[in-house]
C-alpha positions in Angstrom: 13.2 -4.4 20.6 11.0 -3.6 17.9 8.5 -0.1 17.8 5.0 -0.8 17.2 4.4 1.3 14.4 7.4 1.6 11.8 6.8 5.1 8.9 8.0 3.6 5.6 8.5 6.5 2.9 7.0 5.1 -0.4 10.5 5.4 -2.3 12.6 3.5 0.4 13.3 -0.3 0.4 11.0 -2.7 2.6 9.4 -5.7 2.5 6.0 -4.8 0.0 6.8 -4.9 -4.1 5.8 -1.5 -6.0 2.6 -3.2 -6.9 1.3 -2.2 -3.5 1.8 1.2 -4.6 -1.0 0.7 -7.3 -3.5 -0.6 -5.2 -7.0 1.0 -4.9 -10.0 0.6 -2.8 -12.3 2.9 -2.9 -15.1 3.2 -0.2 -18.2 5.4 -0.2 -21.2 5.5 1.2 -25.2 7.0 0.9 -26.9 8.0 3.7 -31.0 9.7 3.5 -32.9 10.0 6.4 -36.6 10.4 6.7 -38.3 11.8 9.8 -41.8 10.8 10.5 -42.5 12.6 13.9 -40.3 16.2 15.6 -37.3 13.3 17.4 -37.4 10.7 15.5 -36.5 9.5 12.1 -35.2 6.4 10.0 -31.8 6.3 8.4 -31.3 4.0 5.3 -27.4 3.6 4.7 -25.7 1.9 1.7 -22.1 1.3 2.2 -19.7 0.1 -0.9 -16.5 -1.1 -0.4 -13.9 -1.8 -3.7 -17.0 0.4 -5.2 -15.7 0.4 -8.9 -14.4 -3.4 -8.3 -10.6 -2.5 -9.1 -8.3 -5.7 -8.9 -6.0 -5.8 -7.0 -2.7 -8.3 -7.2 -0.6 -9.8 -4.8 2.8 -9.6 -4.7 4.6 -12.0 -6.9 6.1 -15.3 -5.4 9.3 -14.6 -4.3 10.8 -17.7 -3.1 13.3 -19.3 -5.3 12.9 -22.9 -3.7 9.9 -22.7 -6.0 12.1 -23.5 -8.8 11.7 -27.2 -9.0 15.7 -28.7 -8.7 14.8 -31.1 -12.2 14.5 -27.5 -13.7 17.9 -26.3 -13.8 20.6 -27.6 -16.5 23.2 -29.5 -14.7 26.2 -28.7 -17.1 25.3 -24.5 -17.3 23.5 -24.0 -14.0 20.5 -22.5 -16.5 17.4 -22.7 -15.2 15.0 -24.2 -17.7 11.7 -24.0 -16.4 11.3 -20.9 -13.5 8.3 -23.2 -12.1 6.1 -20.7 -9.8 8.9 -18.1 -9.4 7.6 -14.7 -9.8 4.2 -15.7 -10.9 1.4 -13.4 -9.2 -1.2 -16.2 -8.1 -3.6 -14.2 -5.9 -5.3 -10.7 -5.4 -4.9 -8.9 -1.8 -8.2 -7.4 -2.0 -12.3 -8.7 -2.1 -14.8 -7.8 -5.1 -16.6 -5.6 -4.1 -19.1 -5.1 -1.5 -22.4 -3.9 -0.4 -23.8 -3.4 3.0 -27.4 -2.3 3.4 -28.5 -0.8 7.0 -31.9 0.8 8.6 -31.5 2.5 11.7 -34.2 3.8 13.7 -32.8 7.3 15.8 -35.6 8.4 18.4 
């Protein structure tokens, strides 16, 4: 049986590549009310999510079947052409984001 919720220390072997140690999001968020009687007020909220639009890239294809089989030398066992192997072809993160809200407290 497997735990839920598994603690993996940033130094010890698992299953992410050390570029998910470089990843960033940053999140923030402005929030200014304005009453207009003694109970009641509006609250405008802007929300940013990836607010300085950092990139961040997937891990790197890790799968050596990628390697095409007409790609490897037949006499040294070279391989000639790595095909996709090890390429990074995506990010793991959106651009970033901005969310708008009015809220009317009473």
């Amino acid at each position: 049986m497997t735990p839920l919720f598994v603690a993996h220390h940033p130094w010890a072997p698992h299953s992410e590549s050390l570029l998910s140690l470089l990843n960033q999001n940053w999140r923030g968020s402005l929030i200014k009310r304005f009453p207009f009687a003694e109970s009641k007020n509006i609250e405008f909220r802007a929300e940013f999510f990836n607010l300085f639009n950092h990139v961040n890239f997937a891990n790197p294809i890790n799968n050596l079947n990628a390697v095409p089989a007409t790609s490897i030398d037949p006499n040294t066992g070279r391989i000639i052409n790595p095909g996709d192997f090890g390429r990074i072809i995506s990010t793991s993160n959106n651009p970033r984001l901005i969310q708008f809200a009015l809220k009317l407290n009473f």
